[in-house]
PyMOL Python script that loads the backbone (N, CA, C, O; Angstrom):
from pymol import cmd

cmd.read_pdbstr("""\
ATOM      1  N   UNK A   1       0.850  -1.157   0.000  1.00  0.00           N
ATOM      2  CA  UNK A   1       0.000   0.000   0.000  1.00  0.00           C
ATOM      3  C   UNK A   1       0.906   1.233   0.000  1.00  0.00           C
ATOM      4  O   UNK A   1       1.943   1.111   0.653  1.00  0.00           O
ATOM      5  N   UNK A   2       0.657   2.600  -0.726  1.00  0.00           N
ATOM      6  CA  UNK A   2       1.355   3.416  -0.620  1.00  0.00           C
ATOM      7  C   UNK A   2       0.221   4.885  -1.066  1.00  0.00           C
ATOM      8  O   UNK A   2      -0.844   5.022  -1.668  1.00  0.00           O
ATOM      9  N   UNK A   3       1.024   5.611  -0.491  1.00  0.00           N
ATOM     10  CA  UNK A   3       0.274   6.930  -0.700  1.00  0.00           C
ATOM     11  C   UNK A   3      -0.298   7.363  -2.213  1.00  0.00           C
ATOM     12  O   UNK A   3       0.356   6.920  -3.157  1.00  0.00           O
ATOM     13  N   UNK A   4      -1.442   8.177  -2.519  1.00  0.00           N
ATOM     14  CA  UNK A   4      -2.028   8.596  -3.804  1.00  0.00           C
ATOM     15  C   UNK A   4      -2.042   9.789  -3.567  1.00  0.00           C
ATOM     16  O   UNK A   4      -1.583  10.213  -4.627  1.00  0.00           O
ATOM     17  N   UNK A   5      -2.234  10.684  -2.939  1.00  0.00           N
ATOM     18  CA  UNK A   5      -2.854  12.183  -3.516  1.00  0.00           C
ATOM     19  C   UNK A   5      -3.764  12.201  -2.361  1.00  0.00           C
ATOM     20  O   UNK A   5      -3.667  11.335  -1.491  1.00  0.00           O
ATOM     21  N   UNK A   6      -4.672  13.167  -2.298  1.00  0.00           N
ATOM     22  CA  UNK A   6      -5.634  13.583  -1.539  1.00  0.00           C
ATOM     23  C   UNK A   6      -6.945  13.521  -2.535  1.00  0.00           C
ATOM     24  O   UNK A   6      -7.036  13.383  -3.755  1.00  0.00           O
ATOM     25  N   UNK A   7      -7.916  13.681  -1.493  1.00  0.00           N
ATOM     26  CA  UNK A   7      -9.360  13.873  -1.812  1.00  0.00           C
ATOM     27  C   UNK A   7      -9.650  15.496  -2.130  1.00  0.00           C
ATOM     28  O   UNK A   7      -8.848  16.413  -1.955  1.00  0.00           O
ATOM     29  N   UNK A   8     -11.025  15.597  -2.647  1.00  0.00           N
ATOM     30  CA  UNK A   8     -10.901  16.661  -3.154  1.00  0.00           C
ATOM     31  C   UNK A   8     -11.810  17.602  -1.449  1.00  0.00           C
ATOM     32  O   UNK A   8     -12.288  18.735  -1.517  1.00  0.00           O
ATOM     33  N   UNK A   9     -11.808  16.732  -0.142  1.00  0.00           N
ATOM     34  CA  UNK A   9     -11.809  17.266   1.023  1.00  0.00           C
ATOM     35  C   UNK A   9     -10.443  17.109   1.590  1.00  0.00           C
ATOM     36  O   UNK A   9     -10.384  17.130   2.819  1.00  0.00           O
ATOM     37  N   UNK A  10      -9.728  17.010   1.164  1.00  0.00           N
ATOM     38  CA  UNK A  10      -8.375  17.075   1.680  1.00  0.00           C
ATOM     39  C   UNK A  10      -8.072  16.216   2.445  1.00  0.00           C
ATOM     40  O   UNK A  10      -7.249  16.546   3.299  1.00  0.00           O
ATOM     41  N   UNK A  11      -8.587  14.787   2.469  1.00  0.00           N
ATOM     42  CA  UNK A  11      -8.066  13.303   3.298  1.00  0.00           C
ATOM     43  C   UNK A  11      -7.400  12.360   2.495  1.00  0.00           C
ATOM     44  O   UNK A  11      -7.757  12.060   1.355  1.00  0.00           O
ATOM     45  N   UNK A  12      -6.406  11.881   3.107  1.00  0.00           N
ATOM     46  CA  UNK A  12      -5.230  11.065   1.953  1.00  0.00           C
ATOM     47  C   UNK A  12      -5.747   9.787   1.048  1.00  0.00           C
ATOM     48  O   UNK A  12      -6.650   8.976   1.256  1.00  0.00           O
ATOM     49  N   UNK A  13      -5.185   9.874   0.392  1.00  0.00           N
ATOM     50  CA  UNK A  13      -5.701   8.510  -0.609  1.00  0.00           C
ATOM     51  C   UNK A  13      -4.337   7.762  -0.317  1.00  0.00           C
ATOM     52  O   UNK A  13      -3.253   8.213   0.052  1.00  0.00           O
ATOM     53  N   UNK A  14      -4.816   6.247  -0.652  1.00  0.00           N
ATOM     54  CA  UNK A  14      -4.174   5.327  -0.772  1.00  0.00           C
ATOM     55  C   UNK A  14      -4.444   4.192  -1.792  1.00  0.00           C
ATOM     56  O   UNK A  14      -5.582   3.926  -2.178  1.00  0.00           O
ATOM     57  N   UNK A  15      -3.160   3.437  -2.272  1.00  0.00           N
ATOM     58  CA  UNK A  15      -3.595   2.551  -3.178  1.00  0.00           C
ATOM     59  C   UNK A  15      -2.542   1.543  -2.769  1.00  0.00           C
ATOM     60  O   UNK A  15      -1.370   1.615  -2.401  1.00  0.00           O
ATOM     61  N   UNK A  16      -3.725   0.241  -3.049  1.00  0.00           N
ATOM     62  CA  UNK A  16      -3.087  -1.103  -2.802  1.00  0.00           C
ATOM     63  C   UNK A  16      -2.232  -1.617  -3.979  1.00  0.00           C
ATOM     64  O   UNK A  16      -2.614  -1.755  -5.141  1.00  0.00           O
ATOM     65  N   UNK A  17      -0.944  -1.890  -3.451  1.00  0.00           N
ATOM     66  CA  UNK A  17      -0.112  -2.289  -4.246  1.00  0.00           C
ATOM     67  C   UNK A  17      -0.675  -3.805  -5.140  1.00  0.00           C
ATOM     68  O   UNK A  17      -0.386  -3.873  -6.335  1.00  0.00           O
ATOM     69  N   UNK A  18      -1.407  -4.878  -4.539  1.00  0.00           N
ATOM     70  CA  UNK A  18      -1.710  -5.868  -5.140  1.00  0.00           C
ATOM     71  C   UNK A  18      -3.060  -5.556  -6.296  1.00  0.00           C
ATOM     72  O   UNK A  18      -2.921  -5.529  -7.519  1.00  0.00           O
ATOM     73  N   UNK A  19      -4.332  -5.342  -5.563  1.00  0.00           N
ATOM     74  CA  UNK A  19      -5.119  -5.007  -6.110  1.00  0.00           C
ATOM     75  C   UNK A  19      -5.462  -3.693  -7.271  1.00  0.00           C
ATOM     76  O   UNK A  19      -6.294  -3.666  -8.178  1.00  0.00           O
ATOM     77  N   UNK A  20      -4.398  -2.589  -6.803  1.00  0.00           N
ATOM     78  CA  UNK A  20      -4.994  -1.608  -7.336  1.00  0.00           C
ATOM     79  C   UNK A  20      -5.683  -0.833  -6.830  1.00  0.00           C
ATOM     80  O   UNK A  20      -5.187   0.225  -7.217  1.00  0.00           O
ATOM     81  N   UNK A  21      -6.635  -0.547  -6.120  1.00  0.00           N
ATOM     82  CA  UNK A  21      -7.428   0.100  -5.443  1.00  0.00           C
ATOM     83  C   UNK A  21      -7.200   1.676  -4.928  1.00  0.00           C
ATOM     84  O   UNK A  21      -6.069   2.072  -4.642  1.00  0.00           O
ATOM     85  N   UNK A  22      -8.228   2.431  -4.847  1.00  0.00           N
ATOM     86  CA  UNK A  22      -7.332   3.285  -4.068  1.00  0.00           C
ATOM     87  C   UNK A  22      -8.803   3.599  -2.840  1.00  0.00           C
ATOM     88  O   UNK A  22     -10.001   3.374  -3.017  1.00  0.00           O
ATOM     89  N   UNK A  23      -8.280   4.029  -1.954  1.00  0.00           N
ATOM     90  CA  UNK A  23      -9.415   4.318  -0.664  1.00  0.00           C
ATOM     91  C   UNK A  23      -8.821   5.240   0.044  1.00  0.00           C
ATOM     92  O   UNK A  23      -7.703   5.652  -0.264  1.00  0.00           O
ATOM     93  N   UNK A  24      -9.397   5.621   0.937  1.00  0.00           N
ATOM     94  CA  UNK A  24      -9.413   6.636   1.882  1.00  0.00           C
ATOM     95  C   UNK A  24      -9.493   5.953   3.588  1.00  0.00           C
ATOM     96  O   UNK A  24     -10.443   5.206   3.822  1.00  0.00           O
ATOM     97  N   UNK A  25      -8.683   6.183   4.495  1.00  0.00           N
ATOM     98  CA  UNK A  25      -8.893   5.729   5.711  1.00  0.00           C
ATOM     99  C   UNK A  25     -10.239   6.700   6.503  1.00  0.00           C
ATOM    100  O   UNK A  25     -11.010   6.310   7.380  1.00  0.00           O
ATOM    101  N   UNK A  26     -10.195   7.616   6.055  1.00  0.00           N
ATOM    102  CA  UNK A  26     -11.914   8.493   6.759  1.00  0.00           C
ATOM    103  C   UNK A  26     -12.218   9.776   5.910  1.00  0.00           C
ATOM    104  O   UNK A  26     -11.656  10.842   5.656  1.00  0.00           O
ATOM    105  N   UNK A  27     -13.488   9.083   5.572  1.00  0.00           N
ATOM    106  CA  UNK A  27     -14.249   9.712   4.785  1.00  0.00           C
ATOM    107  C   UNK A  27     -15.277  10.479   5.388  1.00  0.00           C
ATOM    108  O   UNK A  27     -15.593  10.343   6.570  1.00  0.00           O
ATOM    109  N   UNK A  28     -15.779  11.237   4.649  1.00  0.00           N
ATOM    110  CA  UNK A  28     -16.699  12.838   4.988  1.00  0.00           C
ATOM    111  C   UNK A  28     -17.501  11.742   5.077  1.00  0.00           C
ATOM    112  O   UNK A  28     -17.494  11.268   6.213  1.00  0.00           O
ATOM    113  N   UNK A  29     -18.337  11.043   4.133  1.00  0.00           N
ATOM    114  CA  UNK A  29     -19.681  11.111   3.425  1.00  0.00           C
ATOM    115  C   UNK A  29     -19.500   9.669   4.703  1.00  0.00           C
ATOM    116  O   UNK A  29     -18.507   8.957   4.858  1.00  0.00           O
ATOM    117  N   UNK A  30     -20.983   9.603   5.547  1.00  0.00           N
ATOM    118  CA  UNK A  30     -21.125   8.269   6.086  1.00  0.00           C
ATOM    119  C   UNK A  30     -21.289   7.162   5.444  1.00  0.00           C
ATOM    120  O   UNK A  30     -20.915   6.167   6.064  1.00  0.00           O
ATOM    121  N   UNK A  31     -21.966   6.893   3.828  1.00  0.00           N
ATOM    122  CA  UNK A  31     -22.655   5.942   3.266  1.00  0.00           C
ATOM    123  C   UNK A  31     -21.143   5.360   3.069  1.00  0.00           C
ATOM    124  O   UNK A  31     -21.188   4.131   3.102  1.00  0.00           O
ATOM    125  N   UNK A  32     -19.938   5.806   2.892  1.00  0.00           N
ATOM    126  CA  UNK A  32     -18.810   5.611   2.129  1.00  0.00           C
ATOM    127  C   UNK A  32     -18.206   4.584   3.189  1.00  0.00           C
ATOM    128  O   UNK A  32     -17.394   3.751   2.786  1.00  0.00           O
ATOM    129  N   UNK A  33     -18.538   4.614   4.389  1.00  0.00           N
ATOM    130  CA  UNK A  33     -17.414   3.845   5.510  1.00  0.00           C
ATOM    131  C   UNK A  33     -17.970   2.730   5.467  1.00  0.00           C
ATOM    132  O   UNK A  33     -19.165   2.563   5.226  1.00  0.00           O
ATOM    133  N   UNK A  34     -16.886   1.567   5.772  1.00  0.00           N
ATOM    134  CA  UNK A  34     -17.439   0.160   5.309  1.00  0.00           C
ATOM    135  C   UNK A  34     -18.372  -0.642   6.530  1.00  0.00           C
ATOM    136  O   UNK A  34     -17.918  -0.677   7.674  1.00  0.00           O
ATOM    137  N   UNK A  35     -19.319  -1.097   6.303  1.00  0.00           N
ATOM    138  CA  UNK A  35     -20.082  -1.682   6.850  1.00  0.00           C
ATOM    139  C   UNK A  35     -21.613  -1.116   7.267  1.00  0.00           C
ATOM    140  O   UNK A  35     -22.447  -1.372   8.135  1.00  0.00           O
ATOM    141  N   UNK A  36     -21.475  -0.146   6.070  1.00  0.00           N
ATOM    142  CA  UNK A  36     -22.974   0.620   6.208  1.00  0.00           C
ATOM    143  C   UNK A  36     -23.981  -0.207   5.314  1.00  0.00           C
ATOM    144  O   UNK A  36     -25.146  -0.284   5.703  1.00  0.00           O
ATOM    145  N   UNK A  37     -23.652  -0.754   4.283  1.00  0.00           N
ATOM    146  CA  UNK A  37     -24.575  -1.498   3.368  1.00  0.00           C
ATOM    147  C   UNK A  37     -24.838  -2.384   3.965  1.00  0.00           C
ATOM    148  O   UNK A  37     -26.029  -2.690   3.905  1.00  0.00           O
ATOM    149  N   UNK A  38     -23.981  -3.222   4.796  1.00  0.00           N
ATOM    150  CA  UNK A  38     -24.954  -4.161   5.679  1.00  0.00           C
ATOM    151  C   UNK A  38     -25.519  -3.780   6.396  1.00  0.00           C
ATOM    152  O   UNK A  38     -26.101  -4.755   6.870  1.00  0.00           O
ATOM    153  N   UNK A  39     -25.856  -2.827   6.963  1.00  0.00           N
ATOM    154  CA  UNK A  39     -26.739  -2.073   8.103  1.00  0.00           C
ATOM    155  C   UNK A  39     -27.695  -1.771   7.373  1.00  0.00           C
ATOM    156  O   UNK A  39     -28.752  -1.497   7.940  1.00  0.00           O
ATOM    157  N   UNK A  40     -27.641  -1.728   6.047  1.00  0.00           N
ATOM    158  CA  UNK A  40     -29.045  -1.025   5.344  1.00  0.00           C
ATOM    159  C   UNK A  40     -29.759  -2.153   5.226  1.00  0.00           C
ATOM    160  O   UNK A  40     -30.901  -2.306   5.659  1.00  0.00           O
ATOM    161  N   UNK A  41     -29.060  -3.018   4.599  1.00  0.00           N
ATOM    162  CA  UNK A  41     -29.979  -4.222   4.385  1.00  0.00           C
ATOM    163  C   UNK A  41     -30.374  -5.179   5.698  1.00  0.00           C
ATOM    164  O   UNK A  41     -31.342  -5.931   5.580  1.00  0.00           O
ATOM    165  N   UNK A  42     -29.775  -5.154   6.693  1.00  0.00           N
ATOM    166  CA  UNK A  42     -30.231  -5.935   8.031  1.00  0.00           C
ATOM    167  C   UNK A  42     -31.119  -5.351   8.485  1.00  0.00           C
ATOM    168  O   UNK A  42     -32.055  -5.977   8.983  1.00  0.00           O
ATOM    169  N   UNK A  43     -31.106  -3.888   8.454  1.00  0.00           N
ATOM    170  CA  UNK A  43     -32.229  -2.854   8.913  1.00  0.00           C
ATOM    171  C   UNK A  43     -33.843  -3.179   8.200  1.00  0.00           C
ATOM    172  O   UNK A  43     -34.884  -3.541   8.749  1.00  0.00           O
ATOM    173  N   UNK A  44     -33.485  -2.827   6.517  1.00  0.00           N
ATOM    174  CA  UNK A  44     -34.659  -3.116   5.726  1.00  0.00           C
ATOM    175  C   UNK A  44     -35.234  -4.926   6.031  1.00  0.00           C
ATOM    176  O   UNK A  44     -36.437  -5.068   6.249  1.00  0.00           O
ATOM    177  N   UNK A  45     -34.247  -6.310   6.026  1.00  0.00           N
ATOM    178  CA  UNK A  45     -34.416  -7.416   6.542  1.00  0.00           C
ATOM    179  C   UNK A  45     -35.639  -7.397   7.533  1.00  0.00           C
ATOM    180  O   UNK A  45     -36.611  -8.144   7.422  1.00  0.00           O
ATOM    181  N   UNK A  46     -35.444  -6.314   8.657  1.00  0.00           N
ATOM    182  CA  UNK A  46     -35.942  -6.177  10.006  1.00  0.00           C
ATOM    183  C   UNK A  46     -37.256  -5.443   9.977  1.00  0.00           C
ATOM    184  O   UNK A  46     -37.890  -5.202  11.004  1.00  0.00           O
ATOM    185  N   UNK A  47     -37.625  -5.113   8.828  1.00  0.00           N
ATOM    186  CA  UNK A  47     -38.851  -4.226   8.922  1.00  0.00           C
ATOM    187  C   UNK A  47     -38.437  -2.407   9.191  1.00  0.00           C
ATOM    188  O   UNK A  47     -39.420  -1.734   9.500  1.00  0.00           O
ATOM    189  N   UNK A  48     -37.520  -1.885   9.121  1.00  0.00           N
ATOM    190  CA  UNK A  48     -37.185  -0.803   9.233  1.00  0.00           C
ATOM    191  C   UNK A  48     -37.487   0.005   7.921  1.00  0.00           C
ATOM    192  O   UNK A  48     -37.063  -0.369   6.828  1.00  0.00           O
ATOM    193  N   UNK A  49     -38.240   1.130   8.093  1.00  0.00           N
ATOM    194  CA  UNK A  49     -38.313   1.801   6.568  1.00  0.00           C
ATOM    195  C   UNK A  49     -36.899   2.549   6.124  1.00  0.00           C
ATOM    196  O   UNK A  49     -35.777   2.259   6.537  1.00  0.00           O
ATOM    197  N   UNK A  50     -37.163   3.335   5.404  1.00  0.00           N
ATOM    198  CA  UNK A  50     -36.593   4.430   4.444  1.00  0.00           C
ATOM    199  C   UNK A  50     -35.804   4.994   5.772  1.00  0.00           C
ATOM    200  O   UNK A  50     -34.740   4.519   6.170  1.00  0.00           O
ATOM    201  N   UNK A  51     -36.513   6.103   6.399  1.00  0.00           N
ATOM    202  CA  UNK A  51     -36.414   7.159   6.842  1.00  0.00           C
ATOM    203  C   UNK A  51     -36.125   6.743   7.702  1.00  0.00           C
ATOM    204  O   UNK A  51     -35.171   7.458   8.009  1.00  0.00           O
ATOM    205  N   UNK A  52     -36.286   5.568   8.929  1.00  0.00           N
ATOM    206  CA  UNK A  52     -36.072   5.437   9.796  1.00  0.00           C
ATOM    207  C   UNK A  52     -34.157   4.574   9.926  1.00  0.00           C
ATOM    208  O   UNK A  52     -33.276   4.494  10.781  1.00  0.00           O
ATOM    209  N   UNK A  53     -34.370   4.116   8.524  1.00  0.00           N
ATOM    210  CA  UNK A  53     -32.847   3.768   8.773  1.00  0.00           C
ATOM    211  C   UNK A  53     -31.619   4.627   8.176  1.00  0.00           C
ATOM    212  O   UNK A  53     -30.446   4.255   8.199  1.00  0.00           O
ATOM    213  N   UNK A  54     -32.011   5.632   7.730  1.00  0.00           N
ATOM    214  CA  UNK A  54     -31.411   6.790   6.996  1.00  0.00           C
ATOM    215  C   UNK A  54     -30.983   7.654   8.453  1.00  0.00           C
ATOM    216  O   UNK A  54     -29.851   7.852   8.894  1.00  0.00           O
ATOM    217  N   UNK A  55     -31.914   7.956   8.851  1.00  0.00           N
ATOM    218  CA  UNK A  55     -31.866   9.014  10.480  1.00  0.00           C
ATOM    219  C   UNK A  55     -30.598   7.997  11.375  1.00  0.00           C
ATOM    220  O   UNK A  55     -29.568   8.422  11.899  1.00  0.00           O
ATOM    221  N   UNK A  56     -31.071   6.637  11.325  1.00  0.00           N
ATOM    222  CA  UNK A  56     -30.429   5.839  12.671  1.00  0.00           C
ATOM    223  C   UNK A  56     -28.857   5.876  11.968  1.00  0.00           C
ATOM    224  O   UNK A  56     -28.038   6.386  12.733  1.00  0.00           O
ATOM    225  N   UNK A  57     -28.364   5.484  10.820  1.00  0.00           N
ATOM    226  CA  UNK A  57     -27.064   5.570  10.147  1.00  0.00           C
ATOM    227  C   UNK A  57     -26.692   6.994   9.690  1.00  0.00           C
ATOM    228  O   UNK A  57     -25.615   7.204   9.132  1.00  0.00           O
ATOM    229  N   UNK A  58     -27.500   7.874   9.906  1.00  0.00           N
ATOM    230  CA  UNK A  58     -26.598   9.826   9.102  1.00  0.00           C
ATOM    231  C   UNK A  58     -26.435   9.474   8.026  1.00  0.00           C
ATOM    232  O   UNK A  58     -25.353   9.885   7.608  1.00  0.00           O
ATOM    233  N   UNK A  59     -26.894   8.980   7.422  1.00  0.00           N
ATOM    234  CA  UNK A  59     -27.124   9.121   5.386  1.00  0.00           C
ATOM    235  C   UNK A  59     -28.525   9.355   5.070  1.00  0.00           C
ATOM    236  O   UNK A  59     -29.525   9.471   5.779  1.00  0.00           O
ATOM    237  N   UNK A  60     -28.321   9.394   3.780  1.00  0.00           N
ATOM    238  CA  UNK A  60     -29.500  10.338   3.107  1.00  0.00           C
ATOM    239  C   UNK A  60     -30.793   9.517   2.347  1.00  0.00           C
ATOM    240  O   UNK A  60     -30.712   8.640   1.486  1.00  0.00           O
ATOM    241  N   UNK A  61     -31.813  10.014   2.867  1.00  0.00           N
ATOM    242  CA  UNK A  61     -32.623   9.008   1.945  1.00  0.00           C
ATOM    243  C   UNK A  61     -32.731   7.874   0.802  1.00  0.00           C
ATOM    244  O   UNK A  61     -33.131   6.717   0.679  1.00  0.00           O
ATOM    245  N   UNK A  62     -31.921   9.266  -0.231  1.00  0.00           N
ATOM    246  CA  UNK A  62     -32.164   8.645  -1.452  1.00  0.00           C
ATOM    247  C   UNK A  62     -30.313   7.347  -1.525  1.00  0.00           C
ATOM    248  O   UNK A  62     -30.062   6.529  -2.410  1.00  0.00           O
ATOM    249  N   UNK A  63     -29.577   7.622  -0.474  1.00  0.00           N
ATOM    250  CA  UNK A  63     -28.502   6.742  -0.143  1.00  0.00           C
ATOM    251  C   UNK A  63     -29.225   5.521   0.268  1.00  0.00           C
ATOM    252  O   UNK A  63     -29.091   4.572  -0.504  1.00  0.00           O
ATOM    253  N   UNK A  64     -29.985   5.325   1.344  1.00  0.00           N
ATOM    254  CA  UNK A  64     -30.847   3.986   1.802  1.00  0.00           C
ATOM    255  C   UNK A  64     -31.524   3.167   0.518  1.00  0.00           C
ATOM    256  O   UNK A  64     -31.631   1.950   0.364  1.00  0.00           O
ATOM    257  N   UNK A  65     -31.925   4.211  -0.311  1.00  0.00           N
ATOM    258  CA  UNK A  65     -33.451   3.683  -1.359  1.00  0.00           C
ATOM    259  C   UNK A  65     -32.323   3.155  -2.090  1.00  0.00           C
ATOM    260  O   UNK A  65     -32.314   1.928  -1.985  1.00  0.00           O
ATOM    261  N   UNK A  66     -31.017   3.756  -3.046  1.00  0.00           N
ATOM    262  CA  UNK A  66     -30.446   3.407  -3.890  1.00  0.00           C
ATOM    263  C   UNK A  66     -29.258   2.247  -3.837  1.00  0.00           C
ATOM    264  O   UNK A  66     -28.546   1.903  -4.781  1.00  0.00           O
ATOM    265  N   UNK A  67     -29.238   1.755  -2.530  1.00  0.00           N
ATOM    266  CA  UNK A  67     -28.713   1.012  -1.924  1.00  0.00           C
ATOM    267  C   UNK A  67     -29.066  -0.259  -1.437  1.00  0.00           C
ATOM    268  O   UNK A  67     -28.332  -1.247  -1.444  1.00  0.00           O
ATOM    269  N   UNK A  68     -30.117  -0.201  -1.051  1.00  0.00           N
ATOM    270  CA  UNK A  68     -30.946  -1.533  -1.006  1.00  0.00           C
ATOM    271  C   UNK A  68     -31.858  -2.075  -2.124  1.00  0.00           C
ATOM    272  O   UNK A  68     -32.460  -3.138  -1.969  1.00  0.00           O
TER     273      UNK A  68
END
""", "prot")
cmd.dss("prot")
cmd.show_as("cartoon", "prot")
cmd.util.cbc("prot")
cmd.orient("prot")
């Protein structure tokens, strides 16, 4: 792994030497940090709507809808 550049919020990028990849260790946007898509879908699993699992995780509606 080695350094890339920055984000265009000014947090470092990185890229994996094997894969390729490049990521960020902390990101602005909540939907972006890993292990939110399973929260959307265990949530929706559970009977949780839209709005109510959007509020409980700090992402945005149309992040929940376009995601599950």
């Amino acid at each position: 792994m080695y350094r890339h550049g920055h984000s265009s919020s000014r947090h470092e990028r990185f890229r994996c030497r094997s894969c390729r990849r490049v990521f960020q260790l902390s990101y602005t946007c909540e939907a972006r940090k890993p292990g939110v898509k399973e929260h959307i879908v265990d949530m929706a699993f559970n009977g949780a709507d839209v709005r109510d699992t959007a509020k409980t995780l700090k992402i945005g509606i149309n992040t929940v809808i376009c995601t599950s």
